[in-house]
DSSP file (Angstrom, degrees, kcal/mol; ACC not computed):
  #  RESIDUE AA STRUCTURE BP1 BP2  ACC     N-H-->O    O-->H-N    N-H-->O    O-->H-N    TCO  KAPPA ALPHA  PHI   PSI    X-CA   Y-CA   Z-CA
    1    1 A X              0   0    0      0, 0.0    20,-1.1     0, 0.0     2,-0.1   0.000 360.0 360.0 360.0 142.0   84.6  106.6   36.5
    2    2 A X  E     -A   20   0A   0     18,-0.2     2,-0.3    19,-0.1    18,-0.2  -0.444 360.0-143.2 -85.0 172.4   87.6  105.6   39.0
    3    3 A X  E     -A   19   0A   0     16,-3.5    16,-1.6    -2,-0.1     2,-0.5  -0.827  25.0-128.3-120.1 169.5   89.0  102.5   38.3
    4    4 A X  E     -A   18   0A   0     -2,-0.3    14,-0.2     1,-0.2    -2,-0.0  -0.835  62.4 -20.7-147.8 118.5   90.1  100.4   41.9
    5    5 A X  S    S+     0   0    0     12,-3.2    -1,-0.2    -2,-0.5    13,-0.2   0.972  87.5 124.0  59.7  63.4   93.1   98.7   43.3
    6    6 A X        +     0   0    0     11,-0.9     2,-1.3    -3,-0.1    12,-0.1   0.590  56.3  82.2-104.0 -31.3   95.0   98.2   39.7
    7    7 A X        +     0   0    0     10,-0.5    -1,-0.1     2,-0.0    -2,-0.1  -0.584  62.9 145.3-119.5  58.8   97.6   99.7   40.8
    8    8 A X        +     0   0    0     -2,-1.3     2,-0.2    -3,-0.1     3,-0.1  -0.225  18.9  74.4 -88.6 179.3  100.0   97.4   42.9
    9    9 A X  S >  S-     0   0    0      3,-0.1     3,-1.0     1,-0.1    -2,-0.0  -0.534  83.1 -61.8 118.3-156.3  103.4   97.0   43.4
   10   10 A X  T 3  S+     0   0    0      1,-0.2    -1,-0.1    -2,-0.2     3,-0.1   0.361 125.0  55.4-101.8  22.2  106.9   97.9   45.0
   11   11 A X  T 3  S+     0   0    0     27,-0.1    28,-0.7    -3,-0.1     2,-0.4   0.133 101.7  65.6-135.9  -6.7  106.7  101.5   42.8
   12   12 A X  B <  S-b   39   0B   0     -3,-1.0    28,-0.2    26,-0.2     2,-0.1  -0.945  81.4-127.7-125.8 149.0  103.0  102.7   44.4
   13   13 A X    >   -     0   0    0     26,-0.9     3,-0.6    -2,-0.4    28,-0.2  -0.501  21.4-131.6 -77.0 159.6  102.3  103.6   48.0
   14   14 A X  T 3  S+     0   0    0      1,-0.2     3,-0.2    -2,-0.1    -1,-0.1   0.435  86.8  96.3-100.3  22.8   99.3  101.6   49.3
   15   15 A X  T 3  S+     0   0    0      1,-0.3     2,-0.2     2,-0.0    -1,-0.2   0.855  93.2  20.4 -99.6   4.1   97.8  104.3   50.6
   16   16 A X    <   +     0   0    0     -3,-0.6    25,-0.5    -9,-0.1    -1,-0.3  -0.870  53.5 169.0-151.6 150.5   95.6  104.9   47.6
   17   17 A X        +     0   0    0     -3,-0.2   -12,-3.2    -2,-0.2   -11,-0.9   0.095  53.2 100.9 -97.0  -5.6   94.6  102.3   44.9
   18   18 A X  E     +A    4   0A   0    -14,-0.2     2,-0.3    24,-0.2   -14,-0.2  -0.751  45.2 173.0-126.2 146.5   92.2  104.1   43.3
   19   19 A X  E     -A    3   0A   0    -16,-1.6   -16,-3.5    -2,-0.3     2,-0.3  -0.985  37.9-112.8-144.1 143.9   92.8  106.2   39.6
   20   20 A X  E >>  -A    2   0A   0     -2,-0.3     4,-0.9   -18,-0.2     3,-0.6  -0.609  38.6-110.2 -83.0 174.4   90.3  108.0   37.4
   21   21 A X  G >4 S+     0   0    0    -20,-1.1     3,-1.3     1,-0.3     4,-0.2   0.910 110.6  62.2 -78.0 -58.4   90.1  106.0   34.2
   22   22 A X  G 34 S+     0   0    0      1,-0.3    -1,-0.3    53,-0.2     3,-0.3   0.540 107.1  45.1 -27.0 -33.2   91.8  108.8   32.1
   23   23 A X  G X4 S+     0   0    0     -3,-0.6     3,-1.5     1,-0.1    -1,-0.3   0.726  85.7  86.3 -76.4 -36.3   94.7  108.6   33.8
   24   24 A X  T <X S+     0   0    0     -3,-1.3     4,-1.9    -4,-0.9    -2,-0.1   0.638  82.9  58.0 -64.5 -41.6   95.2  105.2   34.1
   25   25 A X  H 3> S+     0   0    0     -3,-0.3     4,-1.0     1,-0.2    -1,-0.3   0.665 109.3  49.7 -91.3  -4.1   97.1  104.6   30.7
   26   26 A X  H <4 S+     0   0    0     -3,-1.5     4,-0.3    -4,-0.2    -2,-0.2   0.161 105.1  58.0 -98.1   9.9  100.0  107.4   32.0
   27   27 A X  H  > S+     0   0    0      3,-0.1     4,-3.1     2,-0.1     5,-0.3   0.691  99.4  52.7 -90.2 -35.9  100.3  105.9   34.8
   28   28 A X  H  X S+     0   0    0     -4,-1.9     4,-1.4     2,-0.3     3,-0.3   0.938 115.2  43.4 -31.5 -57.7  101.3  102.6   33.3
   29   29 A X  H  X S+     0   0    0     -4,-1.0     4,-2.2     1,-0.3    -1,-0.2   0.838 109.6  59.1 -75.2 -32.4  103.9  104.2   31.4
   30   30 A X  H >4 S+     0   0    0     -4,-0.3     3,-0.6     2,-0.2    -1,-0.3   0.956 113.8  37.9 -31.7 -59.9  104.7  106.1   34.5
   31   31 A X  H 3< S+     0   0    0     -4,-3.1    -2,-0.2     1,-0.4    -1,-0.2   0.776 108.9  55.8 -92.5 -28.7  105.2  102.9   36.0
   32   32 A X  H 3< S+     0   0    0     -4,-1.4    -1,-0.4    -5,-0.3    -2,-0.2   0.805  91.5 109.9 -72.3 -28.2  107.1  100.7   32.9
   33   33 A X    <<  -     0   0    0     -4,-2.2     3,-0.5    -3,-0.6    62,-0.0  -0.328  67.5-149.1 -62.3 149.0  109.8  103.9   33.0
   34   34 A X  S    S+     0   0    0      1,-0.2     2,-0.5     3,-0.0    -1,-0.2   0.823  93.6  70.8 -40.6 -60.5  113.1  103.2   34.3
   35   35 A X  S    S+     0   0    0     51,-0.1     2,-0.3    56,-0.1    53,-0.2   0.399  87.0  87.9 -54.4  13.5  113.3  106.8   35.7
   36   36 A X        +     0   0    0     -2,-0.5    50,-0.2    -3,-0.5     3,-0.1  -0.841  34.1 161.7-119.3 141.3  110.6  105.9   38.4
   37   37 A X        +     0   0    0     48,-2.9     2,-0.4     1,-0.3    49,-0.2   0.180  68.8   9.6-135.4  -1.4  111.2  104.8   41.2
   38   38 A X  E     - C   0  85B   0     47,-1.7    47,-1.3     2,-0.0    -1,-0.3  -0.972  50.5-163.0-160.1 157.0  108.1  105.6   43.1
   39   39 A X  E     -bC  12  84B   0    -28,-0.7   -26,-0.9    -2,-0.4     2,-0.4  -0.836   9.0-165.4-166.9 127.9  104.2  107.0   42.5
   40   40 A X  E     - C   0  83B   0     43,-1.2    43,-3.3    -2,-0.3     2,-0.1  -0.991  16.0-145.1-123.1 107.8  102.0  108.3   45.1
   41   41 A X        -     0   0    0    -25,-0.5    41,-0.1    -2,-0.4     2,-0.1  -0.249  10.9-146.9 -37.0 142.7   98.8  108.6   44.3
   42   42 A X        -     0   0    0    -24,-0.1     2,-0.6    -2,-0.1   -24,-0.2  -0.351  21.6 -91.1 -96.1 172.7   95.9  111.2   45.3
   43   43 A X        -     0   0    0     38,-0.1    38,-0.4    -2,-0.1     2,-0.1  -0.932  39.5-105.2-117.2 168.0   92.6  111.6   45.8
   44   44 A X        -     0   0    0     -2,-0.6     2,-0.3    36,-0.1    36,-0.2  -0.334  29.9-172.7 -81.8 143.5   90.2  112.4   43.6
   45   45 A X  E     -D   79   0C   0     34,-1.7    34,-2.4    -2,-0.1     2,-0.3  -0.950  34.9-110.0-149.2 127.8   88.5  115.7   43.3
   46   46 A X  E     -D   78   0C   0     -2,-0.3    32,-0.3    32,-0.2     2,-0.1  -0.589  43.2-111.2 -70.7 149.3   85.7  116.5   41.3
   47   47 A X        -     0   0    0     30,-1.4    32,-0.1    -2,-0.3    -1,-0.0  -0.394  38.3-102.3-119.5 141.0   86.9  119.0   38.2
   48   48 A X        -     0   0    0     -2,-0.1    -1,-0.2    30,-0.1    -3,-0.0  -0.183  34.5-109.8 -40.6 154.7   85.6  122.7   38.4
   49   49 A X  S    S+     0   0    0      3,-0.0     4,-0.3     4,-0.0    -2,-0.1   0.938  76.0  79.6 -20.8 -88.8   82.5  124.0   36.0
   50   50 A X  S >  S-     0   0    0      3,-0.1     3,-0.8     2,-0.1     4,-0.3   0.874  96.0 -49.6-118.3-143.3   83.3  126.3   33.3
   51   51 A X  T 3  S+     0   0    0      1,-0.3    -1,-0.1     2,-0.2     3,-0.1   0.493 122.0  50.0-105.4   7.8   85.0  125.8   29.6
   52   52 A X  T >  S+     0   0    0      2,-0.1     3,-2.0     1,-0.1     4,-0.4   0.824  94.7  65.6 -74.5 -16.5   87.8  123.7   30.2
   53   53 A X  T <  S+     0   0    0     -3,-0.8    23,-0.2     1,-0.3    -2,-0.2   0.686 111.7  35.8-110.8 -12.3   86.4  121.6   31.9
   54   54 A X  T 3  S+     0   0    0     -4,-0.3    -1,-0.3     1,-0.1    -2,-0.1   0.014 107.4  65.9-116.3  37.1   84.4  120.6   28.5
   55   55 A X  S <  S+     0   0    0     -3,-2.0     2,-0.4     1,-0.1    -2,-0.2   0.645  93.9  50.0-116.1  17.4   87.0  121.2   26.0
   56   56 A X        -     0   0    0     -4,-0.4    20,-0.4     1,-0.1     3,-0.2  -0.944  60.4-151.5-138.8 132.0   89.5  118.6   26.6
   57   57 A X  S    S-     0   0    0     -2,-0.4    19,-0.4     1,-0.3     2,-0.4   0.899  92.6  -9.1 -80.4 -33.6   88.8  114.7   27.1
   58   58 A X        -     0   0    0     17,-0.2     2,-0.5    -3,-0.1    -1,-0.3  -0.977  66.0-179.9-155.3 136.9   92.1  114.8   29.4
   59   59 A X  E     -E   74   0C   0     15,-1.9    15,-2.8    -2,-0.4     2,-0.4  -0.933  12.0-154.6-143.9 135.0   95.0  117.3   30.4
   60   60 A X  E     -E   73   0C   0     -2,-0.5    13,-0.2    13,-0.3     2,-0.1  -0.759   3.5-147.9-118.4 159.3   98.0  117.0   32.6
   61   61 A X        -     0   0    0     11,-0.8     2,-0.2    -2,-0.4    11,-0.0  -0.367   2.9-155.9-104.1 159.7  100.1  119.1   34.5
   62   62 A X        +     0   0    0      9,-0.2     2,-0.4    -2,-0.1     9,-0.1  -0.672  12.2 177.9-169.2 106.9  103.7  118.8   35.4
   63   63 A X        -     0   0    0     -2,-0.2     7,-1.5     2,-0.0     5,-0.0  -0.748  17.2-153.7-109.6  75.9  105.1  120.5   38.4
   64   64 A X  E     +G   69   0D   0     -2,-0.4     5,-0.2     5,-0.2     2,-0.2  -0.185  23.4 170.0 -82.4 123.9  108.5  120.0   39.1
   65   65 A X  E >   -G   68   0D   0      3,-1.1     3,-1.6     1,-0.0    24,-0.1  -0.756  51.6 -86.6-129.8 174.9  109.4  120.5   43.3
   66   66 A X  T 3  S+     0   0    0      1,-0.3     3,-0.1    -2,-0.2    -2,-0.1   0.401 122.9  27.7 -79.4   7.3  112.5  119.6   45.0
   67   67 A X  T 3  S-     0   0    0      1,-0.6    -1,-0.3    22,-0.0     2,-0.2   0.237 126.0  -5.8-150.5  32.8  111.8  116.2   45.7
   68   68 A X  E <  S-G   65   0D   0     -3,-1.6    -3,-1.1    17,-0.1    -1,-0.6  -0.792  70.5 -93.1 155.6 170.9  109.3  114.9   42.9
   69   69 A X  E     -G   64   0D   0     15,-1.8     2,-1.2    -2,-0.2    -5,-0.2  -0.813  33.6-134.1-130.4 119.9  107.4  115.9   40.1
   70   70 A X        -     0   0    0     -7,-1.5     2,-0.4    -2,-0.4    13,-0.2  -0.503  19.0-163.2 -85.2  78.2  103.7  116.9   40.7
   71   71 A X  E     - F   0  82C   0     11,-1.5    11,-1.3    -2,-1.2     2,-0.7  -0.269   8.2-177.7 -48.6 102.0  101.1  115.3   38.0
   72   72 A X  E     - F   0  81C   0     -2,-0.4   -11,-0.8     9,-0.2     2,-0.7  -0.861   8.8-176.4-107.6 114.1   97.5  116.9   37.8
   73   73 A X  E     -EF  60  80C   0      7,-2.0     7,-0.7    -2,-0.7     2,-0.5  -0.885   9.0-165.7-117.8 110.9   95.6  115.0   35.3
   74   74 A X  E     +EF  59  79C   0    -15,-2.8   -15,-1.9    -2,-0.7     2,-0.3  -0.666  12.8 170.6 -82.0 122.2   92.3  116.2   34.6
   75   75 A X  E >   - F   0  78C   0      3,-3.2     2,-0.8    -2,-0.5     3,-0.5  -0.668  61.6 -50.4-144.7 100.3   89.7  113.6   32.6
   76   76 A X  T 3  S-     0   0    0    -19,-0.4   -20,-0.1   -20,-0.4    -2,-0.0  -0.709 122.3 -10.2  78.8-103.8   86.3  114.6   32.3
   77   77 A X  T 3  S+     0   0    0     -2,-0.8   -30,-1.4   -31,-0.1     2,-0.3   0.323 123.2  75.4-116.3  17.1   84.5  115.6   35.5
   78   78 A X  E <   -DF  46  75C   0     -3,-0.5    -3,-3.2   -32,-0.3     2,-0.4  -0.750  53.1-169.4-124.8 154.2   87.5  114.4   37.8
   79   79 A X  E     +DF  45  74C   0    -34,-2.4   -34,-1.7    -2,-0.3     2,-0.2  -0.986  16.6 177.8-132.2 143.9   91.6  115.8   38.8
   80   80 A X  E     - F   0  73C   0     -7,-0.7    -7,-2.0    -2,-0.4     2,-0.4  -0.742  10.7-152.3-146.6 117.2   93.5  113.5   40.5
   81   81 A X  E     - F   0  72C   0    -38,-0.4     2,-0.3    -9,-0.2    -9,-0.2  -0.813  10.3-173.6-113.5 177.4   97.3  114.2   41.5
   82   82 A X  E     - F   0  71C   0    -11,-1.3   -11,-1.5    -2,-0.4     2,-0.2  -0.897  24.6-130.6-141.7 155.8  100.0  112.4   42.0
   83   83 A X  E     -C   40   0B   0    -43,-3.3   -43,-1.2    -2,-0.3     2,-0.5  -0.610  18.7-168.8 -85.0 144.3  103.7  112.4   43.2
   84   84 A X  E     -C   39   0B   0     -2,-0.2   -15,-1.8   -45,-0.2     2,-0.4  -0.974  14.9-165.4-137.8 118.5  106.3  110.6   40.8
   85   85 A X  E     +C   38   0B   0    -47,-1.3   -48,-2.9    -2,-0.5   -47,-1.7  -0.817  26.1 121.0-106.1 139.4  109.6  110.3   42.8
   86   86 A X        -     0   0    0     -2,-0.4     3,-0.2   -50,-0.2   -50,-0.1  -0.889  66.2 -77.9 177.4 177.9  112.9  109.4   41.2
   87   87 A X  S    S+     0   0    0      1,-0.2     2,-1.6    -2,-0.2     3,-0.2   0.981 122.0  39.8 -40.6 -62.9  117.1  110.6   40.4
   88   88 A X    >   +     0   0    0      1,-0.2     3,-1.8   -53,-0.2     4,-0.4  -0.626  64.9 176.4-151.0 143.5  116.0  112.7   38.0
   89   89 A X  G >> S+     0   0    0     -2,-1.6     3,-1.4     1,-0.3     4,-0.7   0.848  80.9  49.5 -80.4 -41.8  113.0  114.6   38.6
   90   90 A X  G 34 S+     0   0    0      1,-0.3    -1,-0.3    -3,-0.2    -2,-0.1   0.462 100.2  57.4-102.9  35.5  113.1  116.6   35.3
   91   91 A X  G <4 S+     0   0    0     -3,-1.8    -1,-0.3   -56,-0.1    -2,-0.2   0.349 106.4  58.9-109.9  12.3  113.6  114.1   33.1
   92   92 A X  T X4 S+     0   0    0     -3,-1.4     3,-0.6    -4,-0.4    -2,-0.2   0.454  99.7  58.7 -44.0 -30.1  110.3  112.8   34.7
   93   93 A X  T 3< S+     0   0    0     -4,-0.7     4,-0.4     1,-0.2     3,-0.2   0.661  90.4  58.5-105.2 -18.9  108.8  115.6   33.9
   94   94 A X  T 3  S+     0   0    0      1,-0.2    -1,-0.2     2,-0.2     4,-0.1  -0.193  89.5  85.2-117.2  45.1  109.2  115.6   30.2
   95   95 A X  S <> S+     0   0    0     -3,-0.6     4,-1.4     2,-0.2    -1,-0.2   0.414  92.0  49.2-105.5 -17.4  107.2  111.9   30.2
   96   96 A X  H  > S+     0   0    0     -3,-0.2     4,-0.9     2,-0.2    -2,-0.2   0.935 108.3  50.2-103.7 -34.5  104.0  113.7   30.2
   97   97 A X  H  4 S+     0   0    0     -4,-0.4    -1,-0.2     1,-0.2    -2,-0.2   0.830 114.7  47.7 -57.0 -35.5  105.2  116.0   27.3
   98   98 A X  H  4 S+     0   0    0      1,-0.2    -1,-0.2    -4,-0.1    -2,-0.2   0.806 110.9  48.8 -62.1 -52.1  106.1  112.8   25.4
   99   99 A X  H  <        0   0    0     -4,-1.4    -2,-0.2     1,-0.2    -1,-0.2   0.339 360.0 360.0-104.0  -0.1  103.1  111.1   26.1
  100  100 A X     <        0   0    0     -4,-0.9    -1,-0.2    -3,-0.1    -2,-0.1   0.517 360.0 360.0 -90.5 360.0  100.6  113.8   25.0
C-alpha cells in the first residue's frame, strides 16, 4: 500500500508525495542524513511476476550517476525510484548498504 503526502519539506521535490510503505522508513533516514541535500521521488510501478518478486519483503538498489544516486526499492508488489542529490554522491550510496 502507498502511503500519501508524508513526505514534505525543503529536501523533497513536490512533484510527488506519494511512497510505497516499504520504503518509507529509508527514506526518513534518507532524509535525517546530513549528506542529502535533496530527494526526488518516483512513481510507482507495479513489481514484475516471477521468484523475486516473492522472496524478499523489500530490496533496494543503488545506482550511482553523475549527478545523484539512483534508489530502486522494491517492497512487495510495488518498485518505486528515486533521485537522492548531494556533494557526495557515493557516500550516499553506501546509506542503503548501511541500512540493510
Amino acid at each position: 500500500m502507498a502511503k500519501q503526502g508524508l513526505l514534505r519539506g525543503p529536501k523533497f521535490n513536490m512533484r510527488h508525495t506519494t511512497i510505497i510503505e516499504a520504503a518509507l522508513p529509508f527514506v526518513q533516514m534518507l532524509k535525517a542524513s546530513p549528506a542529502v541535500k535533496k530527494i526526488s521521488l518516483g512513481v510507482i510501478k507495479p513489481a514484475s511476476s516471477g521468484q523475486s518478486r516473492r522472496s524478499a519483503s523489500h530490496q533496494i538498489k543503488a545506482l550511482v550517476l553523475p549527478t545523484a544516486v539512483r534508489f530502486s526499492f522494491r517492497g512487495g508488489s510495488s518498485v518505486q525510484q528515486f533521485h537522492v542529490f548531494g556533494p557526495d554522491l557515493r557516500e550516499i550510496s553506501k546509506l542503503a548498504t548501511d541500512w540493510s
